[in-house]
Structure formats: C-alpha cells, structure tokens
C-alpha positions as CSV (number, residue, x, y, z in Angstrom):
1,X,160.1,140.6,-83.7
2,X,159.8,141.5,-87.2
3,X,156.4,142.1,-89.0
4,X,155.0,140.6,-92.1
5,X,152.3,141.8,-94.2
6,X,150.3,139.9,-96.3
7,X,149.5,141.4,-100.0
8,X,147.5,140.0,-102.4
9,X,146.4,140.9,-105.7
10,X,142.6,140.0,-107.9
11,X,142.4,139.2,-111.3
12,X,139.3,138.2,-112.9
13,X,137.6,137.8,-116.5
14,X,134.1,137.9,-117.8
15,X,133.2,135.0,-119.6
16,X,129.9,135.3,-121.5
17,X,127.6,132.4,-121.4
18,X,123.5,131.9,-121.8
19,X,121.0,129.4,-121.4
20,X,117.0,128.0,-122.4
21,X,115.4,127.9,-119.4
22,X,113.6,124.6,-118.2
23,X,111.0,125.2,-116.9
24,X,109.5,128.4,-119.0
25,X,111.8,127.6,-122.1
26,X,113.0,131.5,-122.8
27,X,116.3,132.1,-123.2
28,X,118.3,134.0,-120.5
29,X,119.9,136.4,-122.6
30,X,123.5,137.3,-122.8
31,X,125.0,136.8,-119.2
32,X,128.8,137.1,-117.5
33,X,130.3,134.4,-114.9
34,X,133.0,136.2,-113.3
35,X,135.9,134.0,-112.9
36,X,139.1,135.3,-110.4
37,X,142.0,134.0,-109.4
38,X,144.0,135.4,-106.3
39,X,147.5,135.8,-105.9
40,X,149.5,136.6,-102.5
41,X,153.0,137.4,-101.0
42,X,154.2,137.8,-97.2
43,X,157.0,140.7,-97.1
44,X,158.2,142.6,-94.2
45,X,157.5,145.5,-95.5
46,X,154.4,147.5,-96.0
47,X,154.9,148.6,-99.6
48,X,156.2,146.3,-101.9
49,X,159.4,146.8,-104.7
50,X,158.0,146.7,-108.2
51,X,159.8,143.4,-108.8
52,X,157.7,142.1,-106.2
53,X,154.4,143.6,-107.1
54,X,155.4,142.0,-110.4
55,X,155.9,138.6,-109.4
56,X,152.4,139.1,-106.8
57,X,151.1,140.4,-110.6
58,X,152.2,136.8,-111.9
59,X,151.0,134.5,-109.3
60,X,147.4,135.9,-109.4
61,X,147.3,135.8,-113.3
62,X,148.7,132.1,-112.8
63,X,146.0,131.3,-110.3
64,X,142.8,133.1,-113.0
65,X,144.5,131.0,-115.5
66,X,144.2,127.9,-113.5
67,X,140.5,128.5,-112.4
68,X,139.6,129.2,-115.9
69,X,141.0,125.9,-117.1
70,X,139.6,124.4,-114.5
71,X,136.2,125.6,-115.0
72,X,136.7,124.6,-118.8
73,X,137.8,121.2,-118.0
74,X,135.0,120.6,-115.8
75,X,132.3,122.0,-118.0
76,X,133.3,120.4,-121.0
77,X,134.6,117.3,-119.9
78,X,132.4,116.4,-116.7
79,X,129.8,118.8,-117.2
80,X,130.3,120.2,-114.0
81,X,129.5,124.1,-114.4
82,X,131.2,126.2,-112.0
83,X,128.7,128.2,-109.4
84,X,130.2,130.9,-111.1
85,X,127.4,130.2,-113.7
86,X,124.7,131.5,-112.1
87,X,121.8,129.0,-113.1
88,X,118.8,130.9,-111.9
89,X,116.5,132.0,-114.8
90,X,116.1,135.5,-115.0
91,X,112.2,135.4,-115.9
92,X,111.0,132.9,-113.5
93,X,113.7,132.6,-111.0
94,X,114.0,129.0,-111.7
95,X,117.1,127.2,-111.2
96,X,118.4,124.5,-114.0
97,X,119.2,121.3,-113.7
98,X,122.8,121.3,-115.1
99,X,123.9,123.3,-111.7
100,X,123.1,120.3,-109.7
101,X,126.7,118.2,-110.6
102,X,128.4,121.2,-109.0
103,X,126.3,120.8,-105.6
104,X,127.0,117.5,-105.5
105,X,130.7,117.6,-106.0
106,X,130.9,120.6,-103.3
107,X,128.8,118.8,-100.9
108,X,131.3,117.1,-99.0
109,X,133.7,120.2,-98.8
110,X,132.2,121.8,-95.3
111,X,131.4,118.1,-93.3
112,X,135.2,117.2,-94.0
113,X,136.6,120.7,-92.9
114,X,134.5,120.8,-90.2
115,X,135.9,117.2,-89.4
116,X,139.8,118.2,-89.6
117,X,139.0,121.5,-87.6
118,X,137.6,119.4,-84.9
119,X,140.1,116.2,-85.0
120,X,143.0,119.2,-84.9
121,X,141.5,121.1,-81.8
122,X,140.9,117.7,-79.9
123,X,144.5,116.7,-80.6
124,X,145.8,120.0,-79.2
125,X,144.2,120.2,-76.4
126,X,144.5,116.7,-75.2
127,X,148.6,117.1,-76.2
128,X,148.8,120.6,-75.0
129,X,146.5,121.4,-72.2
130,X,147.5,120.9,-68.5
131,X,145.1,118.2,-67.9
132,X,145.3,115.8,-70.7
133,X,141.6,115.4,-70.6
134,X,140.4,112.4,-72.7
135,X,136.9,113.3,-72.3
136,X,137.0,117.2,-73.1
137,X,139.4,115.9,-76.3
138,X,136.6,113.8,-77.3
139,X,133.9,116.2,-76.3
140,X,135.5,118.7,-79.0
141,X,135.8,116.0,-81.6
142,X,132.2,114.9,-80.8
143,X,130.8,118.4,-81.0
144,X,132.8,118.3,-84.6
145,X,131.3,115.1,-86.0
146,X,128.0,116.8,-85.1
147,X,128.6,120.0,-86.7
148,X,129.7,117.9,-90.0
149,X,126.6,116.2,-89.6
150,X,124.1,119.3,-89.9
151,X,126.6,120.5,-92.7
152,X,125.9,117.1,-94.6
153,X,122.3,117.5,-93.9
154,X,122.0,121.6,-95.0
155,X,124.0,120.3,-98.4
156,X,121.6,117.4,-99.0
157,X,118.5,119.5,-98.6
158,X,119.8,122.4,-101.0
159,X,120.7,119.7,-103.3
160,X,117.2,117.8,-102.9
161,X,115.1,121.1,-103.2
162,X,117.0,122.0,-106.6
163,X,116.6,118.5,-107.9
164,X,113.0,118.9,-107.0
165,X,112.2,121.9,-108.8
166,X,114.3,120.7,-111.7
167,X,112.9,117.3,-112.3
168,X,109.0,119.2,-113.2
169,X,111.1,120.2,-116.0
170,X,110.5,118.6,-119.1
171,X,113.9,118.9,-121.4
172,X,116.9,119.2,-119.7
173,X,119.2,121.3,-121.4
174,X,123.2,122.8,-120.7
175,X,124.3,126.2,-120.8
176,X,126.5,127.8,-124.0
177,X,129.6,128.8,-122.8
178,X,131.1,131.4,-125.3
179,X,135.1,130.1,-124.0
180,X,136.4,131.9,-127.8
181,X,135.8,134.8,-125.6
182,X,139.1,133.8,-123.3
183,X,140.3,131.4,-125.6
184,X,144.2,133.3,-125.1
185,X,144.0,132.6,-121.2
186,X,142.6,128.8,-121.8
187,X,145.7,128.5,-124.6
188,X,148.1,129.8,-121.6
189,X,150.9,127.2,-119.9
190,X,150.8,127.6,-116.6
C-alpha cells in the first residue's frame, strides 16, 4: 500500500489599514490585516520535484489572490470587513461597529457543520453498523441538532455583546483600507 504525503505551502500579504475609534474617537494608528492563502498537493513521495513545488508555489499564490479579492469585494461592495481587520481599538480595547456584518455572515457557519457532521455519522452507522439501530442513528443526529443549537446560541451572544458595546457609540464610522498597497495582486486573473 503506497503512501501519500500531503504538502502545502503559505503565502500571505500585509495590507495596511486604520480606523477612528467609536467610542473614544482617536485614531488607531497605522495597522496590518494579514491576509493568506494556502495551497496543497498529495504526492507519494516525501520530497517534492521542483516542477511540483512550483505548481504547490502557484496554487497557494492563486488561493492569496482569491482571499484578497474576496476580502476587497466584500469590503467595498458589502461592507463586510474580513476578521482579518482586527476591529479592537488599541487605546480603549473597544470593538467597532463595522466588524459586526462579518459576525453575522459567519454565524451560521459552525450550527450547519455541526449539522452535516451529525446527519453523516447518523447515516453511517444506521447503514453500516451491525444492528441498524434507528434509535442510536437518531440519538447521534439528536445530540448534533443540539450541539448546533448551543453553537447558534454562543454566535448570537458574541454578536449581541458587540452590538451592545457598539451602539453607546455615537458616529459610526468604517475603516481605511490602503488596497493601492496590493493593488498588483487585486489586478491579478485568477
């Protein structure tokens, strides 16, 4: 039986952004979100040729080119800043209201995971086990659904507490992205 490794390769950029805070109005200063993309190849062997540590090479500058497009496209067009855009003020700890859109469109993420994990393991064993137990199939399922639930409710909390603390604020204001800084990987066809 042969073996296979898995290799994967990091690229990441810097882009610079800054904010006003809301609730003590200074300005954060110059700060970095770190954006990476990951690339990967199975091979059976350990060490890979250099035409396939080039091609690993291209696949994880493809995938940082498509998160940084993606966390354009969001932040522009949605304004929807990426958690890479750390929105905690660096005087009073606060966080900002423009982070909230990103909770909200990630809350769902773990609940329906959680779901699949559990409608795949009920499936399996009622198909694969011995017994074809109906009840331990919908125990594991149950279990699942509850498990989403607490996931759901942990996400809503977060997401309460931050809108919480961002709604004493009186002006709501958005981040400034310096994207001229990686304008030549936004420009890139992927």
């Amino acid at each position: 039986m042969a073996s296979y490794y898995k290799h994967t390769q990091k690229q990441s950029v810097n882009v610079p952004y800054s904010f006003r805070c809301e609730q003590c109005h200074q300005d954060s200063g110059p700060l970095e979100a770190v954006i990476t993309g990951e690339g990967e190849v199975d091979n059976y062997r350990k060490d890979l040729l250099d035409s396939e540590k080039a091609k690993l090479e291209k696949r994880a500058h493809s995938a940082l080119v498509q998160a940084l497009q993606k966390a354009h496209r969001d932040a522009e067009e949605k304004q929807i800043y990426s958690s890479d855009f750390r929105d905690e003020c660096p005087h009073c700890h606060q966080p900002q209201s423009w982070a909230i859109a990103q909770m909200k469109s990630d809350q769902f993420t773990g609940p329906i995971t959680a779901l699949i994990v559990a409608l795949i393991c009920s499936l399996g064993t009622y198909f694969f086990s011995d017994t074809q137990s109906i009840h331990l199939s919908l125990g594991i399922f149950a279990v699942g659904v509850v498990v989403a639930g607490v996931l759901l409710a942990r996400n809503r909390m977060k997401i309460g507490a931050k809108q919480k603390v961002a709604s004493t604020a009186m002006e709501h204001e958005r981040p400034t992205i310096h994207w001229e800084a990686v304008q030549d990987l936004l420009d890139e066809k992927v």
